[in-house]
C-alpha positions in Angstrom: -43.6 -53.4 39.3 -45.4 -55.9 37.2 -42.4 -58.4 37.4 -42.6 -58.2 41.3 -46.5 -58.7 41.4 -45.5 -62.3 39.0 -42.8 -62.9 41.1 -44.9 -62.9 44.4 -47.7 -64.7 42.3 -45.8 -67.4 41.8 -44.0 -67.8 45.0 -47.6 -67.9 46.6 -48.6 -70.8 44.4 -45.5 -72.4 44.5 -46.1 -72.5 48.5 -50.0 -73.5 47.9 -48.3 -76.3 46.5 -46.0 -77.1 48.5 -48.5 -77.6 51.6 -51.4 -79.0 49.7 -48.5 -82.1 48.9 -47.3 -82.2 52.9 -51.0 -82.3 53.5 -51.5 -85.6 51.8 -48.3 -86.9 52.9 -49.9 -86.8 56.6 -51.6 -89.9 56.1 -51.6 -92.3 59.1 -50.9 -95.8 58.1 -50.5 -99.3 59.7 -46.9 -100.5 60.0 -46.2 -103.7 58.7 -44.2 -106.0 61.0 -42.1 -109.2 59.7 -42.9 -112.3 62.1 -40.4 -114.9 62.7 -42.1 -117.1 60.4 -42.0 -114.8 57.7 -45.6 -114.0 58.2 -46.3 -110.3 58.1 -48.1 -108.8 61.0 -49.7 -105.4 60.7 -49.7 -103.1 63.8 -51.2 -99.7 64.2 -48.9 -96.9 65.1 -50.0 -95.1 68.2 -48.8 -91.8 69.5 -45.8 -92.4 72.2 -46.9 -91.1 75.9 -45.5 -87.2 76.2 -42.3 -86.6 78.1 -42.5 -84.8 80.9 -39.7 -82.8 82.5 -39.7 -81.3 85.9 -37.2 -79.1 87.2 -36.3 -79.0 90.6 -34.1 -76.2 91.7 -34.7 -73.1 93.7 -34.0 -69.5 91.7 -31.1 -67.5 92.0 -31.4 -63.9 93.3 -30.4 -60.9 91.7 -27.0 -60.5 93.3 -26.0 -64.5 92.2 -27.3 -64.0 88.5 -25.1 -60.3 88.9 -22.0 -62.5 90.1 -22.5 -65.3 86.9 -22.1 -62.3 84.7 
């Protein structure tokens, strides 16, 4: 019983771990852009619009969802 109450111990700090280090991997920073004239150009990295997808299509009824089966 104790070996499974270690066991679980360390698997929770193992995990505390493991998210404290994605935390600080989470860090926005600037991308750095080579210019044509070797000159480096720093941008900021912004979010991409979200995709949006719209479905157009009427619902089957129960009989042609039976008849797919």
């Amino acid at each position: 019983m104790n070996a499974l109450k270690n066991i679980e111990a360390i698997f929770l700090i193992a995990a505390a771990v493991a998210v404290a280090a994605v935390g600080g991997m989470t860090e926005k920073r600037p991308l750095q852009v080579a210019a044509g004239n070797s000159a480096i150009a720093t941008v900021a990295a912004a979010p991409a619009a979200m995709d949006v997808v719209v479905v157009s299509a009427k619902r089957l009824s129960a009989a042609e969802k039976a008849a797919l089966i």
